[in-house]
Structure formats: C-alpha cells, structure tokens
N, C-alpha and C positions, 0 to 999 in steps of 0.2 A: 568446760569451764575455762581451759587456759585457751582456746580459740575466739572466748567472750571477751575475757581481757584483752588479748590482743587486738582485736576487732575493734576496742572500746579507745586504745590507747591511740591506734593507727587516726580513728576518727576524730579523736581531739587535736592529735598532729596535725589531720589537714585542714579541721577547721581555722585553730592557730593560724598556720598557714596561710591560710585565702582571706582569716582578719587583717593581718600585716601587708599582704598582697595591696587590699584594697584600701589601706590606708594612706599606702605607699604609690600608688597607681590605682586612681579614685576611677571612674567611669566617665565623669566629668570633667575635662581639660577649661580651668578656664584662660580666658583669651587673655592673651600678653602686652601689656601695654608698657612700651618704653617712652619715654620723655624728657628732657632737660628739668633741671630744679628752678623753676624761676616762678617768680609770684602770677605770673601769667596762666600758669598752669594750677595755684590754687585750686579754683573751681573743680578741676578735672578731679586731682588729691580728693578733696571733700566729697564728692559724689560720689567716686568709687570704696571709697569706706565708709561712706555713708551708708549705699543703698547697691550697690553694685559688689561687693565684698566676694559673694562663692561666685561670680558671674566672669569676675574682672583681678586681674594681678597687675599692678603699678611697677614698677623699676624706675627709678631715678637717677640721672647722672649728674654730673657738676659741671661737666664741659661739652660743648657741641663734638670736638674730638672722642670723647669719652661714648657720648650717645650713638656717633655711627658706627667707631671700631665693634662694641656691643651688638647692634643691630647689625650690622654684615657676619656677625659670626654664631649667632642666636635666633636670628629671622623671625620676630616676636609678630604676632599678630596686627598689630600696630606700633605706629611709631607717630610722634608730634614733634616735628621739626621745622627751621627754616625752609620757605620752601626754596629758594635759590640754592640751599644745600642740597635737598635732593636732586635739584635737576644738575648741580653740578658732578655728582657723584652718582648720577642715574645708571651707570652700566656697574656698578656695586649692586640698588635698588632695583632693577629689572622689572620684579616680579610684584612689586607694588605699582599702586594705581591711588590717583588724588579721591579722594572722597569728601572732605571738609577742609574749609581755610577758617585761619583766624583773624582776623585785620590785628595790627597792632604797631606803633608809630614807632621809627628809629631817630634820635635825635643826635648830629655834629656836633659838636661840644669844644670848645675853649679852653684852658688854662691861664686865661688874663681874661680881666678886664677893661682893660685897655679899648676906650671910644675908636680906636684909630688900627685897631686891627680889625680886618671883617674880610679877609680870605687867607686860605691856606699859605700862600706865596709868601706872605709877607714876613713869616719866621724861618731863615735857613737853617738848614739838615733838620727840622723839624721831624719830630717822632708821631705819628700815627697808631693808634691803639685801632687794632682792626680784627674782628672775628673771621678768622679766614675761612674760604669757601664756603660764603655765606651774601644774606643782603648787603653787607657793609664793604665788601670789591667794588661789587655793580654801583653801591650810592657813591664809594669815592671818585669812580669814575665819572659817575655824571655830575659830581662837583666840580671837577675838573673839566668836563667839556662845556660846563655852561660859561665857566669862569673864563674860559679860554687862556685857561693857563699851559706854557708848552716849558720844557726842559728842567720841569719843578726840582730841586734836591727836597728828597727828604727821607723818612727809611719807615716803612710798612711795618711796626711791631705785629706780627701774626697771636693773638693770644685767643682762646679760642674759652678763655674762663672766664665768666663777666665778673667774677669777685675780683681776679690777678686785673683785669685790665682796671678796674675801678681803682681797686689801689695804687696802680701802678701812676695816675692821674692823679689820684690827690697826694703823692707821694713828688711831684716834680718829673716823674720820668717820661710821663710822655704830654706833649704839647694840643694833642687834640686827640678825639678818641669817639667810636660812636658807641652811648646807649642804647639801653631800651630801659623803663621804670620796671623796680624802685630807681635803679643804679642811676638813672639820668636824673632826677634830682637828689641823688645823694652826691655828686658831682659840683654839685651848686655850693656845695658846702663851703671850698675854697673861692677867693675868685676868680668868676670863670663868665662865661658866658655862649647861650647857644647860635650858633652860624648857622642852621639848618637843622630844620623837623620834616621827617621823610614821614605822612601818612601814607597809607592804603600799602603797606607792609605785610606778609604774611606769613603763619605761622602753615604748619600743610599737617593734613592726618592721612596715614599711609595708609593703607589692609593690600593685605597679600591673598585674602581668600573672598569673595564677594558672596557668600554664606554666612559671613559676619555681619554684615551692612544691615541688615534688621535690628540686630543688638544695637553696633551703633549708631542708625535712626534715632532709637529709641533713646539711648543713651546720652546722644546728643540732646533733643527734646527738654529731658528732664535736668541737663547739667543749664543750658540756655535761661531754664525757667528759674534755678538753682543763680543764676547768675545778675537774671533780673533784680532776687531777693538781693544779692551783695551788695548791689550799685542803688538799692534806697536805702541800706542801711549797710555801708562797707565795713567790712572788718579788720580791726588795726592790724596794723604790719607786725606786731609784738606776739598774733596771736598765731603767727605761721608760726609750725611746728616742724617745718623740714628742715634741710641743709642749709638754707637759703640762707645767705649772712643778711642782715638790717644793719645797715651802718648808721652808728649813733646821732648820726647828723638828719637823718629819715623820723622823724617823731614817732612816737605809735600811734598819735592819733592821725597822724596822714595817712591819705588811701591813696586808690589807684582805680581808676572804673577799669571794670573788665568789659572786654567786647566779646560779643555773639557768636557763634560759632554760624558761617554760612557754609552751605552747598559749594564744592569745587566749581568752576566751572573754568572755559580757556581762556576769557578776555582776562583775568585776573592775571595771567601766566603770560601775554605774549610778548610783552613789554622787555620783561626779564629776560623770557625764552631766546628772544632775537638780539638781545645784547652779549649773551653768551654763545651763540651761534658766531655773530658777525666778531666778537675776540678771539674765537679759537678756543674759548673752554669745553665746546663739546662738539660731537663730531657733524651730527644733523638735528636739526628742528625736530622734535618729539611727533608723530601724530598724536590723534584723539587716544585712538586704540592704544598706543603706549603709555598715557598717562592717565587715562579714566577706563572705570570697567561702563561698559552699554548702557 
C-alpha cells in the first residue's frame, strides 16, 4: 500500500512537471519577427494577430537604433528594416539574406515657406534631422551632388526616432528633416514646404533560416491581399493601436496607401550598394550569395 502511494505521488509530480515543462517550452517555437513601430508596418501588426498569432511573435521598436541593437543581440527570425540599414550594418547581419522589399517614399522637408528658398545652401549652419545609417545619408548625399553644392555649413542631427525628429521640426529646432508618412505630412502642419520626394525607397525583410521562406511566402500572400483591402477602404490613423504617436495635426480621417510587399531582387540594391562601396561605408560590394538565399 505505502509503495501505491508513493508510486501514485511520484506520478502526479512528473506529470505536474512535464505540464509546466511544456507550457513553458511549447514544441512549437513560433518565428520571431522584429520591426520598427511605423504605420507602414500596420498591415504586418494586423495579419499577425489576425491569422498568424501561434504561427508568428511580433516585437516592436520605437527607434531604428533600438530595432538593431535588439536584433544583433536576439537574432529573431525576421527582421523589417531599412534596407540601406542592413547593408550598412551587414557584418553585424551576416547571417541574413534579403527575401522581400517594400517600396516606400522618403520626403526633404522644409521649415519655411518661403517662395525663395529651394536648396539646402541657402540657410547657414542649418540643422538637418537625419535617421542615421539609413536611406536618408545616401539621399542627403545625392541632394547634394545634384545640387552641386561644395563646402555646405550645416550640422547632421543624427536622430534615429521619427517621433523626436518630427518634433524636433515642428518645434523650430531643425531647418530640414527627412520623412516618411504619417510624419511627412504631419510636418506640413507648420509652414513648411517639400524640396524633394525620394520614390522607390525600401523597406528589406531579413530571415536568417531559408526553412522559413514557405511560411513567409505564404505570409506575405495573404498580408498583400490584406493590404489590397486597406487601400479601398483605409483605416484611420485614430485606429492604430500601437506606439505609433498621430500627431493632432494628421486627421483621423487621413490615410496613407500601403504598398505591396515584392520579391527581393539585386537591381533594386545596386544603386545604394555602389554608393556605399564608392564612400567607404562598407568594405566590398555584397555578392548574390551574400545577400539572397538560391
């Protein structure tokens, strides 16, 4: 009798045990997805807690700084970033490979209205709100080469938060600044005016394991289709529920079209690639094999 009990108690302990076990460490890992808070990323939010929930884990940051230091120290399954971030920070990233772009437009921006301003030069020590190590080095560069402007003064604010640099804009402290929407026209709010719209812009989706890429084919697919819906019937900005600040001056009833998510591919990358080669921000031109899986 006293060998039944013990036998009886022994087996409830290990069941106990192997419940918490696996509640705790499921069998199922789902795939990690890191990304910025920006209304661009919407879509992704919604689909994933939509329909993607035991499938997919979301992480969100507030700053581009914030998303990589995260990602080089967690190595999440995915990540959705600038892509001129990753290839500037590609020997952090190694072990990821491009799989999906997102087009999305960067806009130069103003703090006057002023008919009689229309390049950078013409305000001294002028402050620059800049997302550093990002598209917005490379565009200010090519503002400047087109402009052919040489011996500019002016001083690079590095701010890598698009709330801090918005504010910082409609606050008087910096003279020009680049967007991306909402925050480019919640910018408009003061007088301002836009000097330059940079299309064919990109957003980049990393994987680090090419055992994923079925998930997110599919994943991608249904956020695409998911996204056609928003853009006949957009959803006010009032009704994001993330971090994402809306500044009052953004209506609720203003939208924002989202764009498609495409296939990586290299002509999209070589543009960038060779401007950062030929400045010295990285050390050789990526091959295919470095930056796509097969």
């Amino acid at each position: 009798m006293k060998y039944r009990v013990g036998f009886a108690l022994l087996l409830i302990i290990v069941t106990l045990g192997l419940v918490i076990w696996f509640t705790f460490n499921p069998l199922h890992t789902a795939i990690r997805v890191y990304a910025l808070d920006k209304y661009e990323n919407y879509p992704i939010e919604h689909e994933i807690k939509s329909h993607y929930s035991d499938e997919m884990k979301l992480s969100i940051y507030e700053s581009s700084d914030a998303l990589m230091a995260a990602s080089i120290e967690d190595q999440p399954d995915i990540i959705v970033m600038d892509m001129m971030q990753y290839l500037y920070d590609y020997d952090d990233l190694s072990e990821y490979r491009m799989a999906y772009l997102r087009p999305k437009s960067i806009y130069f921006v103003l703090a006057s209205d002023d008919p009689d301003i229309t390049t950078i030069n013409q305000i001294k020590d002028a402050n620059v709100g800049v997302e550093n190590y990002s598209s917005n080095e490379y565009l200010l560069d090519k503002i400047l080469s087109v402009s052919g402007i040489k011996g500019l003064t002016m001083q690079e604010q590095l701010v890598s938060n698009s709330l801090l640099r918005m504010k910082n804009f409609l606050n008087g402290h910096l003279e020009f600044a680049f967007f991306e929407s909402p925050y480019y026209e919640s910018s408009l709010a003061i007088p301002s005016q836009t000097l330059n719209q940079f299309d064919h812009q990109y957003d980049v989706f990393l994987i680090k394991d090419q055992a994923i890429l079925s998930t997110l084919d599919h994943f991608v697919k249904t956020t695409n289709q998911a996204i056609t819906g928003f853009n006949d019937t957009p959803p006010a900005l009032s009704q994001y529920h993330g971090q994402l600040w809306i500044p009052k001056s953004f209506k609720s009833t203003d939208s924002h079209a989202f764009s498609t998510i495409e296939k990586a591919e290299r002509h999209y990358i070589d543009k960038g690639l060779t401007w950062l080669y030929a400045n010295q921000r990285i050390k050789q031109k990526y091959t295919d094999d470095e930056l796509f899986f097969p």
